[in-house]
C-alpha positions in Angstrom: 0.0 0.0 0.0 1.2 3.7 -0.6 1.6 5.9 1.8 -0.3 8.6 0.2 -3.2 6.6 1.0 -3.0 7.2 4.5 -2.3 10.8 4.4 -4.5 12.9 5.4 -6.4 15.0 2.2 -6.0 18.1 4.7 -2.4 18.0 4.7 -2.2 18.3 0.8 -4.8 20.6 0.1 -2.9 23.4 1.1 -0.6 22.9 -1.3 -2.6 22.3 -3.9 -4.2 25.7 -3.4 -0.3 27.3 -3.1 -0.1 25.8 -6.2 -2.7 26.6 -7.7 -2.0 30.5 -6.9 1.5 31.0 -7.5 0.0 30.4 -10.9 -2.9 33.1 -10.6 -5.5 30.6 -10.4 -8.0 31.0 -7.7 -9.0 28.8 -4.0 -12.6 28.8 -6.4 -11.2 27.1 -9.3 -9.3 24.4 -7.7 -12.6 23.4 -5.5 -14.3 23.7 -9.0 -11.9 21.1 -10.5 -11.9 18.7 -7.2 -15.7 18.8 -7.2 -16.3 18.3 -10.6 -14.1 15.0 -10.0 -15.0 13.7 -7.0 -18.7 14.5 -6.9 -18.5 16.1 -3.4 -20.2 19.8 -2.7 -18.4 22.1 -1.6 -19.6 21.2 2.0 -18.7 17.6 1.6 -15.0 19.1 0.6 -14.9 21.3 3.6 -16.3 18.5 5.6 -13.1 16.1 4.5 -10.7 18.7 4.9 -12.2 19.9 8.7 -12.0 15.9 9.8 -8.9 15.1 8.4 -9.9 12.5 6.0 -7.3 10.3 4.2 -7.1 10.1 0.9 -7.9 6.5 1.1 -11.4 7.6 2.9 -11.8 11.0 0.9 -12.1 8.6 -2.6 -14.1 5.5 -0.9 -17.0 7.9 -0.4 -16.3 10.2 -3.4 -18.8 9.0 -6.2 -16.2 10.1 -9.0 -17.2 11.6 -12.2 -17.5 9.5 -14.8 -15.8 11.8 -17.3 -12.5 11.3 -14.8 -12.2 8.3 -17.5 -11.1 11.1 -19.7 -8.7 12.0 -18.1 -5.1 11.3 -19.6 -1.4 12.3 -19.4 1.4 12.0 -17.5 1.8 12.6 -13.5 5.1 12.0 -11.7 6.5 9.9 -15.4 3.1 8.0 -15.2 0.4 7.7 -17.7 -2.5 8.3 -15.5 -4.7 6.1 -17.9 -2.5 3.1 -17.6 -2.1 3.0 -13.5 -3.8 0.0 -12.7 -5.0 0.4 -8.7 -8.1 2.2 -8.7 -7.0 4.3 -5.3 -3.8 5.4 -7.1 -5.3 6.2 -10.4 -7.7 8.4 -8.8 -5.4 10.4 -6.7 -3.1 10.6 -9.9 -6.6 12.2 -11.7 -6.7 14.7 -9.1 -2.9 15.3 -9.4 -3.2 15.6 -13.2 -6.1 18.0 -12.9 -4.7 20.2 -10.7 -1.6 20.5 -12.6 -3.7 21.2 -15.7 -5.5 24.4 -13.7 -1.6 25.5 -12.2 -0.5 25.5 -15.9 -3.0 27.8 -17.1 -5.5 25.4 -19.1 -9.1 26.7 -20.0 -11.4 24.9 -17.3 -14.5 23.8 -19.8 -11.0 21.2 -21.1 -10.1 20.7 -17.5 -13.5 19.8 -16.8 -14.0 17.5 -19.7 -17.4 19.9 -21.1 -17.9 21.7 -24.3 -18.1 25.2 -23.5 -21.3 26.2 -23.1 -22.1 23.6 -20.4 -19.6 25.5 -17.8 -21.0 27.5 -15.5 -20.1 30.6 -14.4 
């Protein structure tokens, strides 16, 4: 088992978001992204990130978008579409997504949705 299971999603989160803005991308955006892939509201986020949840826990109850399958690249010199645990895979689509909205991308192609289908 990794050990990224067990961490807790609180403890990366903050760097995600540091990531995030050193790029000019906002707190908003990245919550955007992770909710569009996980499924959770943005009280179910909160929630995971008050109680400490691992990331082992925080995917278990996430009901995952099924676009997420659309997801593809590379993450850490891994093709996210060819990891074959589940857990991993899923943490590396979250990886890969956040890296997409650090480097600048448009977020109807982060999201996966033509255009006119992202809301404001």
């Amino acid at each position: 088992m990794s050990r990224i299971f067990g961490t807790p999603f609180a403890s990366v989160y903050p760097l995600y978001v540091t990531k995030v803005e050193r790029k000019g991308r906002t707190k908003a955006e990245l919550d955007r992204v992770i909710t569009w892939l996980t499924g959770f509201d943005g009280a179910a986020l909160q929630r995971h990130i008050d109680e400490g949840t691992t990331f082992e826990q925080f995917f278990a109850e996430a009901p995952m978008n099924p676009n997420a399958a659309l997801i593809t690249g590379v993450v850490c010199g891994i093709r996210v579409e060819n990891i074959e645990d589940p857990l991993m895979q899923q943490i590396r689509y979250l990886d890969k997504v956040v890296d997409e909205l650090a480097k600048g991308k448009a977020l109807e192609k982060i999201l996966r949705t033509p255009v006119a289908a992202v809301a404001p």
